[in-house]
TIMITOR-273173 format. One record per residue: residue in three letters; x, y, z of N, C-alpha, C in turn. Coordinates in steps of 0.001 Angstrom, whole numbers, plus 500000, padded with zeros to 6 digits. Example, Ala and Ser with C-alpha at 12.3 -4.5 7.8 and 13.67 -1.06 7.14 Angstrom:
<dodrens>
ALA513190494310507800512300495500507800513200496700507800SER512850497750507080513670498940507140512900500030507870
</dodrens>
This chain:
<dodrens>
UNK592888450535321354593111451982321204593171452345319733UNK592330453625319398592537453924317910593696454671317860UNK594119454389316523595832455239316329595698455702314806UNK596190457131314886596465457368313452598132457221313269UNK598046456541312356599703455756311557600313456431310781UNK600962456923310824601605457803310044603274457613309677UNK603144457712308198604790457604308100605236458898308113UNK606885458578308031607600459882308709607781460550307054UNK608443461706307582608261462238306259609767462743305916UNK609949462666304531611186462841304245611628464562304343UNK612589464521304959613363466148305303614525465784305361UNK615334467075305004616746467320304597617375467669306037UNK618366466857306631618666466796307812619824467000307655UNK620803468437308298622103468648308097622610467954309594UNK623977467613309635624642467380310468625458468474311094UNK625830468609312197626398469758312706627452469427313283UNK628334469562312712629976469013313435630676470576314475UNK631031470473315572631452470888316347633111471055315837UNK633794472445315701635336473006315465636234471785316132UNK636519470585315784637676470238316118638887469950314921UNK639849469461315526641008469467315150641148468448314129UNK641720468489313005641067467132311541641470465860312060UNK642188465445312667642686464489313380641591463620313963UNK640945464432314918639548464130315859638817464315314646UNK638524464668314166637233464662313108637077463614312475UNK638524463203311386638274461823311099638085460730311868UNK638673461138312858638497459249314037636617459814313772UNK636035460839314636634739460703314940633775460142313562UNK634279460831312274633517460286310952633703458727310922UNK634717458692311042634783456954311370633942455921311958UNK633846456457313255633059455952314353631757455797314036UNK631362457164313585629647457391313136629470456777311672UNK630149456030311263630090455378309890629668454043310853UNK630850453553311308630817451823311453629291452292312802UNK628900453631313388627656453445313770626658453088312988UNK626544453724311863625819453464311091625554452362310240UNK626676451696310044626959450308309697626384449008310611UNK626266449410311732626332448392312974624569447939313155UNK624261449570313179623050449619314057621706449255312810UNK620865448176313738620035447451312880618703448289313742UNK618003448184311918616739449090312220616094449205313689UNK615738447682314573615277447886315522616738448266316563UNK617369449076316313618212449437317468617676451015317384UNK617803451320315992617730453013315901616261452961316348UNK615722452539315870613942452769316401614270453018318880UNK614923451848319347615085451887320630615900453168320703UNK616884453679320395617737454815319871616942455828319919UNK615745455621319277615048457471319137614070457326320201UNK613238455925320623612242456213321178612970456342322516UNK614548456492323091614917457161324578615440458660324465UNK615518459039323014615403460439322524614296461298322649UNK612943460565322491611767461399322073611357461282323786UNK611548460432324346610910460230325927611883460906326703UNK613128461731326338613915462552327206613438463507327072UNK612560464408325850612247465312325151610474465891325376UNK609894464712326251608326465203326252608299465376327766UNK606954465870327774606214466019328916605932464757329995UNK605881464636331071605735463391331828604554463106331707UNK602806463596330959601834463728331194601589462260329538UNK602672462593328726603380461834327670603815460361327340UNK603463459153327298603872458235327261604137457834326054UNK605736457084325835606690456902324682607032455493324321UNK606442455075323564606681453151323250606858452844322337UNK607707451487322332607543451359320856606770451155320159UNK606261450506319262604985449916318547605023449198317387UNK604411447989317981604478447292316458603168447139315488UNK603021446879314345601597446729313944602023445969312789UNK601039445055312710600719444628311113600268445357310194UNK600350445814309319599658446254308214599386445950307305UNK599112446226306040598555445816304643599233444702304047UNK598470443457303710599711442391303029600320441733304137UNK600001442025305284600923441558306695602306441984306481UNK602131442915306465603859443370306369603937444161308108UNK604690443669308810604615444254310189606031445271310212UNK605378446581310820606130447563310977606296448369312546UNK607452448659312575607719449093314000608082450647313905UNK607646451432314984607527452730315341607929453036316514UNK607592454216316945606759455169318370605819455079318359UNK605298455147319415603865455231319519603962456893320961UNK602918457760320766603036458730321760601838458771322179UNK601019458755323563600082458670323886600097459590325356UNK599157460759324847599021461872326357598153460826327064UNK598424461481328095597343461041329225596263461585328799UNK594738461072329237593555461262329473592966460983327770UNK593838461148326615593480460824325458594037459569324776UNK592572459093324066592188457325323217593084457400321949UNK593669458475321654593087458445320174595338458734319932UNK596355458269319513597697458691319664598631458159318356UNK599214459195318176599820458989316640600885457953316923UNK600783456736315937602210455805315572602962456129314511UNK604246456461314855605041456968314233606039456245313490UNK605948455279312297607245454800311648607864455441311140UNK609603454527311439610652455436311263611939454590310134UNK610980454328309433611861453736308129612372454872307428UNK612511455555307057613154457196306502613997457726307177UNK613247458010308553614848458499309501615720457515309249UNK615435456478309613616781455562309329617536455556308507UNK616820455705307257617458455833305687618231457461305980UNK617617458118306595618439459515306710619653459206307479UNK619298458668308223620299457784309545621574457559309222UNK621273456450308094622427455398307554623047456615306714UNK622378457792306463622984458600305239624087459663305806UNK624032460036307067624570460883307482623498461624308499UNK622164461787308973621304462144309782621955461452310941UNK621759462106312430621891461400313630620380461060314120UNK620273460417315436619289459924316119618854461717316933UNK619582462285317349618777463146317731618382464032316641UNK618341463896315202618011464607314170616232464130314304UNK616563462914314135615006462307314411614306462447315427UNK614774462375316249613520462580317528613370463901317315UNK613878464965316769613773466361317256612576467036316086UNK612761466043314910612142466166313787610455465323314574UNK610155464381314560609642463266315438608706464482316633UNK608999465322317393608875465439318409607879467076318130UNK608457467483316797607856468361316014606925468127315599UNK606727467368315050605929466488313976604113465710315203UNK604655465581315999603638465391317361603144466743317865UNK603981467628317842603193468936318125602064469057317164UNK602269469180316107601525469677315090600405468144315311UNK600437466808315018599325466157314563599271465511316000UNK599269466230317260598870465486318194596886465707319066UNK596280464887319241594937465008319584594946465598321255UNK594195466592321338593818466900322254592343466484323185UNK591543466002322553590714464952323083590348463545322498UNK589838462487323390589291461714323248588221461119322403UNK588513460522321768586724460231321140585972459485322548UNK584544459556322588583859459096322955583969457719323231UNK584500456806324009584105455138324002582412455187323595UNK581900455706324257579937455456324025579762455689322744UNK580339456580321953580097457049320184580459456056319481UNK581681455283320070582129454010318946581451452916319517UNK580744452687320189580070451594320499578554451845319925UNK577735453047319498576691452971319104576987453034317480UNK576273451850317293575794452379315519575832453473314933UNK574582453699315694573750455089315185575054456498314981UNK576095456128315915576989457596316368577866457441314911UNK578519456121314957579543455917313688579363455513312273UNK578016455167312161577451454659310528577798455799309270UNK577859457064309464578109458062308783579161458530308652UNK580712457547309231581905457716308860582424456272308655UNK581292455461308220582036454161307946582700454114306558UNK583658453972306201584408454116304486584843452105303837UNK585101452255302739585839450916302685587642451040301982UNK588456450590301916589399450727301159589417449376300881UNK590223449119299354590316447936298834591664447470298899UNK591748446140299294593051445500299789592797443948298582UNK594539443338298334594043442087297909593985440850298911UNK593351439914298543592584439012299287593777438093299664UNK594266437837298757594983436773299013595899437289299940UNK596675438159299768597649438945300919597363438919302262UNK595998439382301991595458439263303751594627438136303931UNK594874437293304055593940435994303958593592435991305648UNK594759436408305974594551435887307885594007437180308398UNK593828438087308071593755439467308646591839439301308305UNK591454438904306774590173438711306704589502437590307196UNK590053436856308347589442435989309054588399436469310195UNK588964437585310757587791438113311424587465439018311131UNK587616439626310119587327441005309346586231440694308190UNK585365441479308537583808441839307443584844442188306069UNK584206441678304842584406442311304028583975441778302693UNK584287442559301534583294442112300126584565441636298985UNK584171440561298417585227440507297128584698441329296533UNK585910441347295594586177442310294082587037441689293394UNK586245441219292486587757440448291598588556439857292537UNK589905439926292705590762439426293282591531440248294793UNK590327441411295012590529441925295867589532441697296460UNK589531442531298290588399442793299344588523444305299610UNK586994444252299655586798445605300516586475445304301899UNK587281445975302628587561446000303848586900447543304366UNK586686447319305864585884448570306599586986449599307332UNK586499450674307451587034451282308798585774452471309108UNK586111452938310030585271454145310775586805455606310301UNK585897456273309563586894457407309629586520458519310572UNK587589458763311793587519459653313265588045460943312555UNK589048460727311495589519462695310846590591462051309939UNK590722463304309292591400463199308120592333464848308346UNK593511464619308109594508466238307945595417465828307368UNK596143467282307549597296467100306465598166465769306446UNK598468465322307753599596464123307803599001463001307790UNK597601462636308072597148461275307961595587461249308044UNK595260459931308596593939459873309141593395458810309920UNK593194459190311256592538458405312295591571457782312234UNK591325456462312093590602455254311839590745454053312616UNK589584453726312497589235452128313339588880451203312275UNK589862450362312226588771449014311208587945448210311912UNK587043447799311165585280447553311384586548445981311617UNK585918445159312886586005443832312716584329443037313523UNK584416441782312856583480441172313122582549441419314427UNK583491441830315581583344441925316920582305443093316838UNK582774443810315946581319445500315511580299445479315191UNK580597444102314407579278443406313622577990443349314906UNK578922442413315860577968442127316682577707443076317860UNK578828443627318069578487444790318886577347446259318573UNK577311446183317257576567447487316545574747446547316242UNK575175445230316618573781444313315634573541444785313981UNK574419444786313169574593445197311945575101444177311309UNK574511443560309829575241442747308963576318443119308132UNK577191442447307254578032442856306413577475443851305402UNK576236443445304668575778443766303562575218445213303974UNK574807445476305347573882446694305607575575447731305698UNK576722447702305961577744448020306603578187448484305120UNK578218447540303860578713447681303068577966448807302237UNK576657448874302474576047449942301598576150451083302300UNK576200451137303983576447452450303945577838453408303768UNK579143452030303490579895452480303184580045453278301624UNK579329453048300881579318453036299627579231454458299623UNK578164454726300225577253456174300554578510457167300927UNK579392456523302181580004457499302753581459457463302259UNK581957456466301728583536456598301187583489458062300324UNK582165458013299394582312458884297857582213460226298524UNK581569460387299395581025461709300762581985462448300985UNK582950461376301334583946461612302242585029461739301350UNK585133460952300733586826460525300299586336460757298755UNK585649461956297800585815462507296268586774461393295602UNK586621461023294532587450460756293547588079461601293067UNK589076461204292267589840462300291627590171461625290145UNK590234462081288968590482461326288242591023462578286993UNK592484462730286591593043463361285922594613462803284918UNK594994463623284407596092463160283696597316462525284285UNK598005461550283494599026461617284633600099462858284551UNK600183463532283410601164464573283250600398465690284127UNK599167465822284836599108466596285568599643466432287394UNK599526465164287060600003464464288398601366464537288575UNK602180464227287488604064464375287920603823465941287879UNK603166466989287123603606468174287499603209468267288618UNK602635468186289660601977468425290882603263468157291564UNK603583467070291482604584466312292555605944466568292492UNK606446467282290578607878467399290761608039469340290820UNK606377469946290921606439471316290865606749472006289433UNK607004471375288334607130471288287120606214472133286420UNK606374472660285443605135472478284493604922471039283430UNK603770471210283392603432470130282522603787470409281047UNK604010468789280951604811469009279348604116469118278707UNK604541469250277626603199469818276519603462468195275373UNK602186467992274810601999466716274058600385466104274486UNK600477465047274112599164464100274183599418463394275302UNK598409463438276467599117462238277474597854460820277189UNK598185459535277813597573458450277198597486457816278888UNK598047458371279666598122457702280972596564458519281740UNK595928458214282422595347458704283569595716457784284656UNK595199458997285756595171458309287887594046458533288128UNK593554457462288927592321457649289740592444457295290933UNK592182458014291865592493458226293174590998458717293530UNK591489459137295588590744459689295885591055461347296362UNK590308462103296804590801463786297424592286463567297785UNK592225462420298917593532462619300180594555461741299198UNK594447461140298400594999460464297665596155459076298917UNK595093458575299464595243457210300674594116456432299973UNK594802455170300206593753454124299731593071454636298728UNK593284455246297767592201456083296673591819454604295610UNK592762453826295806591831452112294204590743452526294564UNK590242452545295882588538452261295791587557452387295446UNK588157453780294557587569455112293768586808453779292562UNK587611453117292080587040452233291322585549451643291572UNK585194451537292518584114450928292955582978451729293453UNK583299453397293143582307454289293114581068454354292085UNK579881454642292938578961454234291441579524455273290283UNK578988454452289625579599455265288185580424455987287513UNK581685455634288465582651456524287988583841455831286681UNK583301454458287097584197453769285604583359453849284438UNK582290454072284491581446453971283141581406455472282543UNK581819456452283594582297457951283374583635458054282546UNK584454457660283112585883457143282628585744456807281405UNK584864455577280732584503455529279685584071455989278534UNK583042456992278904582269458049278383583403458830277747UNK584737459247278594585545460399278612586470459858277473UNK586981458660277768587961458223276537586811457263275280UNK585834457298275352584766457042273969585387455651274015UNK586467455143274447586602453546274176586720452594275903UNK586874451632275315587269450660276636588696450660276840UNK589005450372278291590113450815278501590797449495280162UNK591982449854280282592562449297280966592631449729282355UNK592580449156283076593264449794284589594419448573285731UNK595474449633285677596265449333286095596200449327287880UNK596516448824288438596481448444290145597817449208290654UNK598332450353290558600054450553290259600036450697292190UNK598486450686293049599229450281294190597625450759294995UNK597948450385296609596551450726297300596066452139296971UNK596903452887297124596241454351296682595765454844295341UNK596505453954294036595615454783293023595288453679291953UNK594824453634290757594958452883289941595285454016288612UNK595943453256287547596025454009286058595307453625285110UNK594672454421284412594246454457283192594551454181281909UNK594307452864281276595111453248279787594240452686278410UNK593775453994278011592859453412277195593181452365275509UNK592744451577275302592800450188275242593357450369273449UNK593359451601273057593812451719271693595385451886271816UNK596038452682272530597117452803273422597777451802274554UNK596994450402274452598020449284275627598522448498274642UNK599661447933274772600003446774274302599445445394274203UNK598606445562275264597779444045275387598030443673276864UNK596818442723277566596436442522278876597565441712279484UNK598391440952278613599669440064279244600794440918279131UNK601107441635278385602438442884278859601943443462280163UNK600867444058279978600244445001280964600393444410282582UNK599859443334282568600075442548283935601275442116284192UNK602172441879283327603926441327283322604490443080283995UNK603990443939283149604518445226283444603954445839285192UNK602926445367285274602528445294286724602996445186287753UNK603385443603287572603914442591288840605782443133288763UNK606024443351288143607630443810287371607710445047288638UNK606300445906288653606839447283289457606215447340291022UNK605607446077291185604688445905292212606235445138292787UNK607201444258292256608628443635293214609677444193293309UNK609520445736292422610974446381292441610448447548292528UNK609336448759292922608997449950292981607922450061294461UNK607210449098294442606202449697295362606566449565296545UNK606321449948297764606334448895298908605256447793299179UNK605764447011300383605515445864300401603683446063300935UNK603257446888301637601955447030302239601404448191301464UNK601889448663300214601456449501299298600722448796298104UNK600637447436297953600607446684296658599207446204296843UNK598513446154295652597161445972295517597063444644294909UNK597634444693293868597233443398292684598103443605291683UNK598764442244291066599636442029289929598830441892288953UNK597582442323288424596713441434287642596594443277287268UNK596033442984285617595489444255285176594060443707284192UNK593137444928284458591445444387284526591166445247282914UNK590373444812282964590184445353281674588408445445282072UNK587927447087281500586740447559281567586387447545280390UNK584920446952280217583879446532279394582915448124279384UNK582931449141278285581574449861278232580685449633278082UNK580552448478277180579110447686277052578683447069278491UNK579360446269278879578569445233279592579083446181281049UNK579878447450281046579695448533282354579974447695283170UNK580907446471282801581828446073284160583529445781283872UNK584318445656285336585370445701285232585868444423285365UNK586676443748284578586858442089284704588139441687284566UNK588805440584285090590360440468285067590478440026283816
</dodrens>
């Protein structure tokens, strides 16, 4: 079954205490502390998913879900799946929890959770016959770049291309919106099911990632203003991001034709790029780094104490050649 994955999203969740007497209030703050103390992630996850299944339609089916993801880091959810439709959002709930442990209850989450399915839930099916023909899915095949070594077992039956010390890996992109995007990864089994090689798979991904998924490539002081609503400070900035539109899996942007030798053009020198995680890489042009062994020390430093664990690309920082118009560790 295809699933779009989606993490939960952070919201400000008040608690609503009911007029009692301070007496009863403190015993109950009490209680809901050492609850919160007690209850281990997979309890609250069982916790919401008999919240969200008191709360839907019977036409509705409510499970848990586990998945591997990036790096093999395995994560547990909801999973909500209507009847008659393929296609059903998995919902991790690492945040509620963190809201959880903070003072949020379990029915804060499902109610949030249950909202959150209204809005990104599918009303039809894809086609089984469309994902089984070539011809139907070749024009939403994309790649995102993962590192190799991380997924060593995951690229056992999975098509895919080195890069340096990474792989490009496949998927079929089914949609893209505000909260996520519904995808199938390409495995070997497609290969043979579609009669398509790696290499034919890989070029038409090439075609359709850039199609689909724009690069983006700007300051970083335009980027924290975006995100903290700020204006941008005023000065020289020395950082760039390169991403993609949706800014998911955007490294890959790297491997667009010509967009690092553009990059180049723009800062007149050779320059650095940083891996700061699957979705983007940074820019730092090479008059402005300290040098390729800080740079990678400074890397791996924020890749074990900042990123998450299925967010992390590579501890290694590459250094781009204008002359020789390639990117090399």
């Amino acid at each position: 079954m295809t699933s779009i994955c989606i993490t939960a999203r952070s919201i400000d969740m008040a608690v609503s205490w009911q007029l009692l007497p301070d007496i009863q209030k403190r015993a109950n703050k009490i209680l809901l502390h050492e609850e919160r103390s007690n209850m281990t992630y997979n309890q609250f996850v069982q916790a919401v998913e008999r919240k969200v299944n008191e709360g839907t339609d019977d036409d509705i089916a409510v499970c848990i879900h586990t998945a591997v993801k990036n790096n093999g880091r395995e994560r547990k959810g909801i999973r909500l799946t209507k009847q008659g439709v393929n296609i059903s959002p998995a919902i991790y709930l690492e945040e509620y929890y963190e809201q959880f442990r903070s003072g949020g209850t379990v029915e804060d989450a499902a109610g949030d959770i249950l909202r959150l399915y209204e809005e990104i839930s599918f009303s039809r099916s894809w086609d089984k016959d469309n994902i089984s023909a070539y011809t139907k899915v070749k024009e939403r095949i994309v790649y995102h770049l993962v590192n190799k070594e991380k997924n060593e077992n995951m690229l056992t039956d999975t098509p895919y291309v080195p890069y340096l010390d990474m792989a490009a890996v496949f998927y079929v992109l089914f949609e893209v919106n505000a909260y996520g995007t519904a995808a199938m990864m390409v495995k070997n089994e497609h290969l043979k099911l579609w009669n398509v090689t790696e290499e034919e798979i890989y070029r038409q991904a090439c075609r359709n990632t850039e199609r689909l998924l724009p690069y983006e490539f700007r300051t970083m002081k335009e980027v924290i203003a975006e995100l903290t609503g700020n204006k941008e400070e005023p000065g020289r900035d020395v950082m760039y991001v390169l991403s993609n539109s949706i800014r998911s899996f955007g490294a890959a942007a790297v491997l667009y034709d010509g967009v690092l030798a553009y990059i180049g053009c723009c800062l007149k020198e050779n320059y650095y790029v940083l891996p700061s995680s699957v979705h983007e890489v940074i820019i730092i042009p090479e008059s402005e780094a300290p040098g390729k062994k800080e740079l990678a020390a400074m890397v791996a430093d924020i890749n074990a104490t900042q990123v998450e664990e299925e967010d992390v690309l590579s501890d290694n920082a590459y250094y781009y050649d204008r002359k020789l118009k390639k990117l090399q560790e």
